[in-house]
N, C-alpha and C positions, 0 to 999 in steps of 0.2 A: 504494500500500500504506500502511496508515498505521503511527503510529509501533509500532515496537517496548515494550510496557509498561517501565515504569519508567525510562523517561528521565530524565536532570535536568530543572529549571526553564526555561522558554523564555529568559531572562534568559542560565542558563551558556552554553545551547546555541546563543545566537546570537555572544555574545560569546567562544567555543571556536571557533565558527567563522568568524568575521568579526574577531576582538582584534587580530591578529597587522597586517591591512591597517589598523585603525584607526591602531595606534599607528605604524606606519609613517608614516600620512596626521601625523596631531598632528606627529610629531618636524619633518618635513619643513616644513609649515606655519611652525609655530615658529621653526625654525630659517631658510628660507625669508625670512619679512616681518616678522622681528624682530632675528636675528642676524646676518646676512651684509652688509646695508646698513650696520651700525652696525660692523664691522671697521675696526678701524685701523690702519694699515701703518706710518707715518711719522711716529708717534708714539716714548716711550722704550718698552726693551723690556719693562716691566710691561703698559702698556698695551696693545701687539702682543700678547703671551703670553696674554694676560685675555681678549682678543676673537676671535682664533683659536682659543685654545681653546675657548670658548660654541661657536663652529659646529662644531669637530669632533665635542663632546660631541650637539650636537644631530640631525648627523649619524649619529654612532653612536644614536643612538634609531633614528633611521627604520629602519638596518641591522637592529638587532633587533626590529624590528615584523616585519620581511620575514621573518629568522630564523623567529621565531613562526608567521609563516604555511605555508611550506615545512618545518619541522621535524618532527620526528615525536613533537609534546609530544600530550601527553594535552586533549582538550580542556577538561578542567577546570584541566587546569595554565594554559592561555592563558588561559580565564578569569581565574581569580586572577590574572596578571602586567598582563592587560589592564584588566581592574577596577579594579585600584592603578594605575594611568596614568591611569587618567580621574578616579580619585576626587583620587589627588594632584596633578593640572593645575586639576581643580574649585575645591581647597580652596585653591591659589596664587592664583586666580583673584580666588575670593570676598574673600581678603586685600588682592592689589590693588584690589580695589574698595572696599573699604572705608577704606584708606588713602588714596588719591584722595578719597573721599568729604568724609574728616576735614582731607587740609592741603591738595588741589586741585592739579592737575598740573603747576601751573609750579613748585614746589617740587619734585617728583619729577624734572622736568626737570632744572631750576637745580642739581640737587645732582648726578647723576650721567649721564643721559642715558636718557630715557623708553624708547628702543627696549630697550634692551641691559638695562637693568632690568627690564622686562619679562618678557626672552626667559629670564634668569638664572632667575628667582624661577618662572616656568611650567617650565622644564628640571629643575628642583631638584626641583619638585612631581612633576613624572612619573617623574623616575627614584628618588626617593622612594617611589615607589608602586608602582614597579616593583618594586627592591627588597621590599619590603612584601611584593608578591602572591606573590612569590618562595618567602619565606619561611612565607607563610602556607600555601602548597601543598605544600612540603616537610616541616612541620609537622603539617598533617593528613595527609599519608600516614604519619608517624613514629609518631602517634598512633592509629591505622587499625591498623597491625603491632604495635604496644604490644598495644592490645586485644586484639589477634585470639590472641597468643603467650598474654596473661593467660587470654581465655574457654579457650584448647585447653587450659591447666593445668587450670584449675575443672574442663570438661567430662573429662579423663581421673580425675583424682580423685574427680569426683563417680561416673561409670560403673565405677569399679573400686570405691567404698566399696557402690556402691547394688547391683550385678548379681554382682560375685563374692561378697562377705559374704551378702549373701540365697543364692548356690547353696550356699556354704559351711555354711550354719547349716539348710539343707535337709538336706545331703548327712548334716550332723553328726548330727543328728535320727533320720536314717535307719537310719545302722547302727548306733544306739543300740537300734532296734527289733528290726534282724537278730540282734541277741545272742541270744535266746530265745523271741521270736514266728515259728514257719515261716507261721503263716498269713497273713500280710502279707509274707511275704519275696518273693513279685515284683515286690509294689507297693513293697517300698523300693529294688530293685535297679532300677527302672525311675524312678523317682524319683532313686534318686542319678545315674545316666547323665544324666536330661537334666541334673539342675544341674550334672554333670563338660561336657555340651554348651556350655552356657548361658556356663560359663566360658569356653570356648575361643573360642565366639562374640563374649563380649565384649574380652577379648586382642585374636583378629583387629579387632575394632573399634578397638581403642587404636589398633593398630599401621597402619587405615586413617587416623586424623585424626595421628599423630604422625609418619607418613615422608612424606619428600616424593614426589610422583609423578614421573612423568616430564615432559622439557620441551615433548615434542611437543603439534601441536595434534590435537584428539580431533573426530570425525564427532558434530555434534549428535543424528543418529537414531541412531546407532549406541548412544551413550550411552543414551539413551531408551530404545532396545527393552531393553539390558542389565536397566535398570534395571527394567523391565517385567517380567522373567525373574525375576529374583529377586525382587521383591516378591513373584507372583505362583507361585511354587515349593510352594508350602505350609508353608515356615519362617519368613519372614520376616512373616508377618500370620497371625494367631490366627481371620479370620474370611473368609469368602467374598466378594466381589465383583468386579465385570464391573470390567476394565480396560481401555480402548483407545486407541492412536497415533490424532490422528487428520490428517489433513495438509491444509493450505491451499487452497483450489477456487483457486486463483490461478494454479498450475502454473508457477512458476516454481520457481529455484534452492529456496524454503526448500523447497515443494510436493513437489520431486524428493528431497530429503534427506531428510525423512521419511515417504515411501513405504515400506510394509511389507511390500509384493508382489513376488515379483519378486528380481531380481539389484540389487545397489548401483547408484546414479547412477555417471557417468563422473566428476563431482566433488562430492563430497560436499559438505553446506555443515560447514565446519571453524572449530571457537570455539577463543578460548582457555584452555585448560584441561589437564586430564592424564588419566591412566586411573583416576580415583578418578570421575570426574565420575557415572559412573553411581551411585554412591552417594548421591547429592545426591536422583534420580529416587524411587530403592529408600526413601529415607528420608521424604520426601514423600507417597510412596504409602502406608507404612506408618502414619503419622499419620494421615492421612486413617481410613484406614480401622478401622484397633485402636482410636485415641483418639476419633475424634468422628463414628465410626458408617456414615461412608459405605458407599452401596450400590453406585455406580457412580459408576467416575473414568476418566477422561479426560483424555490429556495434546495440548495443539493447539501447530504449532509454527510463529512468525512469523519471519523476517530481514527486517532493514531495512539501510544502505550499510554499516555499523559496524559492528550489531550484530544477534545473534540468540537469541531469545528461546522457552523451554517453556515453556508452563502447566499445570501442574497444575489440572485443573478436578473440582470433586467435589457431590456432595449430601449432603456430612455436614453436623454444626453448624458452625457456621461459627466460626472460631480467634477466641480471647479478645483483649483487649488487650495482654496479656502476650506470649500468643503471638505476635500480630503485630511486635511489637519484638522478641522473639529473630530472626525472618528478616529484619527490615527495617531494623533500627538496628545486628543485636550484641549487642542489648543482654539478656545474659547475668540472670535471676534472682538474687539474693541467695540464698535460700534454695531447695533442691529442693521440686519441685511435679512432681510427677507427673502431671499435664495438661499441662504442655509439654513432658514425655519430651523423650529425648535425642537422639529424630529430629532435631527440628529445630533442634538447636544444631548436630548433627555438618553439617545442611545450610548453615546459616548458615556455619561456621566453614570448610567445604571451598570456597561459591562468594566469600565475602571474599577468597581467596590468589586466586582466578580474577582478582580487578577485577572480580570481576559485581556484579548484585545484586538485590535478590530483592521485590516487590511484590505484597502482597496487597490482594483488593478481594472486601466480603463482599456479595452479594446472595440472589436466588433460589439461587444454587449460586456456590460458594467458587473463586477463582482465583487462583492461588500464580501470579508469573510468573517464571521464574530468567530473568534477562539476562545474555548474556556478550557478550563482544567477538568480532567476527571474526575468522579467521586467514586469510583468501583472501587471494589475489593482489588480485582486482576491488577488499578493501577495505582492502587495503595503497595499492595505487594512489589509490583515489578520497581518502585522508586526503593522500598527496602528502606522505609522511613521510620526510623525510631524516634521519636519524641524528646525531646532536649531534657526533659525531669527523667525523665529512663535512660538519657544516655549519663547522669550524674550518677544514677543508681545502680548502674552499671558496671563506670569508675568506682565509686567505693565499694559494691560488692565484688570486685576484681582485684582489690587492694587485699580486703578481706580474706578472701580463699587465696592470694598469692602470700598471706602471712602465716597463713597454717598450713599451706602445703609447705614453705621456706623452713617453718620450726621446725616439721617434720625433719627435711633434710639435712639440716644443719643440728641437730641432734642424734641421728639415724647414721647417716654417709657423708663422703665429700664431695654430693651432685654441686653445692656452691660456687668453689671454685670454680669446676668445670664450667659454669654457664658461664662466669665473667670470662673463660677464656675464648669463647665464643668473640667476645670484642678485644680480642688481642691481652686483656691481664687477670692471671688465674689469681685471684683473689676472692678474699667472702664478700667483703662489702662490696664492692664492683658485682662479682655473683648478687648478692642480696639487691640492686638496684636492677638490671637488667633482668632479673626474676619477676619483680614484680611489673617493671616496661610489659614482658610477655603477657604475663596476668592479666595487667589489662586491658591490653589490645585481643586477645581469645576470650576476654569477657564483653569487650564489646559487639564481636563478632558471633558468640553464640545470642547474645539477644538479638542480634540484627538476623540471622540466620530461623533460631525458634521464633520469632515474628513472622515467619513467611511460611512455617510447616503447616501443614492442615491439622493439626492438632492444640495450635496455640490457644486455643480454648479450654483447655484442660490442663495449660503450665501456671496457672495464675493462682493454684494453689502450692501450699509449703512442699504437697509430696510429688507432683506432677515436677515439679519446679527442679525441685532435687534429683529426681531419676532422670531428667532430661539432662541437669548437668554432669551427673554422674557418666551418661551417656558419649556426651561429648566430651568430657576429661577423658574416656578411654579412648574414645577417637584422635586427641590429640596423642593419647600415649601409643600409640604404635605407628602415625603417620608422624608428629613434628620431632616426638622425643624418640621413637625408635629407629625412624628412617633421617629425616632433613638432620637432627642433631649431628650423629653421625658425620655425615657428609662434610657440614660444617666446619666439624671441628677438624676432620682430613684438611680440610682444605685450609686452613690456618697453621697447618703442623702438628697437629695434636693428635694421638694415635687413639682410635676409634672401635671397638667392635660393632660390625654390621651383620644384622638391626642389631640396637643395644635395646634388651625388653627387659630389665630386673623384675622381679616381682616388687620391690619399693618403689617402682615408677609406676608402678599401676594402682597401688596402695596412695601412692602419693597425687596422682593424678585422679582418681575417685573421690579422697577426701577433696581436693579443690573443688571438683565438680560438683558435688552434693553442697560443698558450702558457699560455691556461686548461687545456686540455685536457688537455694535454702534466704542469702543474704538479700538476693534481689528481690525478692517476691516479698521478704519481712519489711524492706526499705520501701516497700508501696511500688515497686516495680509494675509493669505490665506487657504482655506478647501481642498487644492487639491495636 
């Protein structure tokens, strides 16, 4: 199927989709073959303080790469957070080189220590950027809601000065005639009614762009046909033309949602939106046809994993430049103009609160697309959106079971050392930090993973909760500790038995399991 219209840039949309593992990969890297080799233990305790901290800091980047990835951010949010990571590792980068350039590395060495300098000034650039994208996303949405609140002031003032004052100065007009003309007296009684109509219609209209709808998500055809109905009633358009649904030869999910024959699908395709949405339809169509003549319109309806998409398709003239930026920007007139009526601001201004958005493309025949978001389960799951209070709960109950499985071993055997040699130094405390880095990144991953199983319904108790961790601790003990360890540690010098399966890594990895499980679901966790 191809894309849903009006997508972002290929740029957001791979970095929305792929940001979250990059910066994982970066922190990890970084931190990896620049800060863990360059730790110093048996140094004074500035020193120790200085270089453990760089790894835990680098550390926590990768955690929040992983976050990014399983979380339920927007993918333009991980854009921006991902974007400011690479553009602030770029611009540390290009600085270290440049300074290299000008005094040459034995001086960068001689003063501080090349690795750890290094690893400092890249960590500072990405979490700088991080920061940064952070802000920049929360900014434009701030900004996003600024507008949208300013355009609904403009757009109810303007519809109350422009449609009540004109019925008003009709109506006035009228029974100034009724006073002593009987032979015009139906034509003013019939004249004042509709402007008493005209009023009330434009009221209801305030009171459709100014309450909020409801939170539920709304049937994309359902909406559509609505809006069908009413355009097509004979009040809401001043002229005749052919309107038709018309649905996708593809037959699948969108195919079956906007079927007009017949009894509903068993699941509708569901956006997010409210019970205003069909206004969005009824006001498009309206345009279309009052303002730029159309004879025959047509709305065709695409889904894609995300999202789902109407078009309005017509053979009127095709919308001005003006009008294309009130649907596509917001971007509200200065001055009333009566060629882009108040259709399509009240369009604009209702699918903005949605997160949709709205793209036109003029050719042989005009095509309006409104984008919204899905609300299915299929595209809940396939985003792999965990919740930001669940991805905290997650963090500390990953903290949690990486503290009891650690006692265990640092009591039991010498698995400690061995994992700190994983990053270049066998040591406990190096072990004990990059134990629990592991922890909690497989803690974040089996929530984002039991989120998507078809039984997440039945982990949101203490014992479901526990035997699915238990489950997955085995899982990790014969894939990352029996096999990738291994390999790992070959591959850094470290001599290996393959697989490596103790029976205390399986001891050890159940009890993590049960007590991920266990901690998440007590912290108010949830799979769903």
């Amino acid at each position: 199927m191809s894309d849903v219209a009006g997508d972002p840039p290929m740029s957001t949309r791979l970095l929305g989709r792929y940001g979250g593992p990059i910066v994982a990969g970066l922190g990890f890297v970084v931190t990896r073959f620049f800060v863990a080799e360059a730790v110093v233990l048996s140094g004074g305790p500035l020193a120790v303080a200085a270089t453990v901290g760089s790894l835990v800091v680098g550390l926590a980047v990768a955690v929040a790469g992983v976050a990014l990835g399983v979380g339920a951010f927007s993918p333009a949010y991980v854009a921006d957070v991902s974007r400011g990571c690479l553009f602030g590792t770029g611009a540390m980068t290009a600085a270290l080189a440049v300074t290299v350039a000008a005094t040459g590395v034995d001086m960068i060495g001689a003063a501080i220590g090349t690795q750890l300098l290094v690893a400092n000034v890249l960590l500072a650039g990405a979490i700088g950027g991080m920061v940064n994208g952070h802000r920049k996303a929360s900014l434009r949405r701030r900004r996003a809601a600024i507008m949208r609140s300013a355009n609904r002031a403009r757009f109810i003032n303007r519809l109350l000065r422009h449609e009540v004052l004109n019925a008003a100065a009709i109506i006035d007009g009228h029974a100034e005639l009724l006073r002593g003309d009987d032979a015009n007296r139906d034509r003013s009684v019939d004249a004042i009614r509709r402007g008493a109509e005209r009023i009330e219609s434009t009221v209801d209209g305030v009171g459709t762009i100014a309450d909020a709808g409801s939170d539920d998500a709304v049937s994309l055809a359902a909406a559509v046909r609505a809006g069908i109905e009413s355009a097509g009633d004979g009040e809401t358009s001043d002229r005749a033309a052919s309107i038709d649904l018309v649905a996708p030869a593809d037959g699948d999910d969108a195919g079956g949602s906007a079927d007009t024959g017949g009894d509903e699908p068993a699941e509708p395709l569901a956006v997010e939106a409210d019970d205003r949405l069909s206004v969005v339809f009824e006001r498009l169509i309206e345009h279309a046809v009052d303002v730029r003549g159309a004879e025959r319109v047509r709305i065709e309806t695409t889904a894609g994993r995300h999202a789902a998409a109407a078009a309005v398709v017509d053979d009127g003239t095709p919308p001005s430049d003006r009008q294309r930026d009130v649907l596509e920007r917001g971007s509200f007139p200065e001055y009333d103009d009566p060629t882009n009526g108040f259709a399509l601001q009240a369009a604009s201004l209702l699918v903005g609160e949605y997160d949709g958005s709205i793209r036109v493309d003029r050719g042989d025949e005009t095509r309006i697309a409104v984008r919204l978001p899905r609300a299915s389960v299929d595209a809940a799951a396939a985003a792999v959106g965990v919740e930001y209070p669940d991805l905290r709960r997650a963090v500390v109950a990953g903290i949690g079971a990486g503290v009891a499985m650690g006692g265990l071993y640092w009591s039991t055997s010498g698995v400690l050392p061995v994992i700190g040699a994983l990053y270049g130094v066998e040591n406990v405390a190096i072990g004990w930090i990059t134990h629990l880095f592991h922890s909690v990144v497989f803690a974040l991953l089996f929530v984002a993973v039991a989120s998507r199983s078809d039984a997440r319904t039945r982990l949101d108790r203490p014992l479901g909760a526990s035997l699915a961790g238990v489950g997955w601790g085995t899982l990790l003990w014969l894939v990352a500790a029996g096999l990738l360890m291994p390999v790992w540690l070959r591959a850094v010098g470290v001599p290996a038995t393959l697989p490596n399966l103790p029976p205390i890594g399986l001891f050890g990895h159940v009890l993590w399991g049960a007590t991920l499980g266990l901690g998440y679901v007590s912290l108010g966790g949830r799979f769903d």
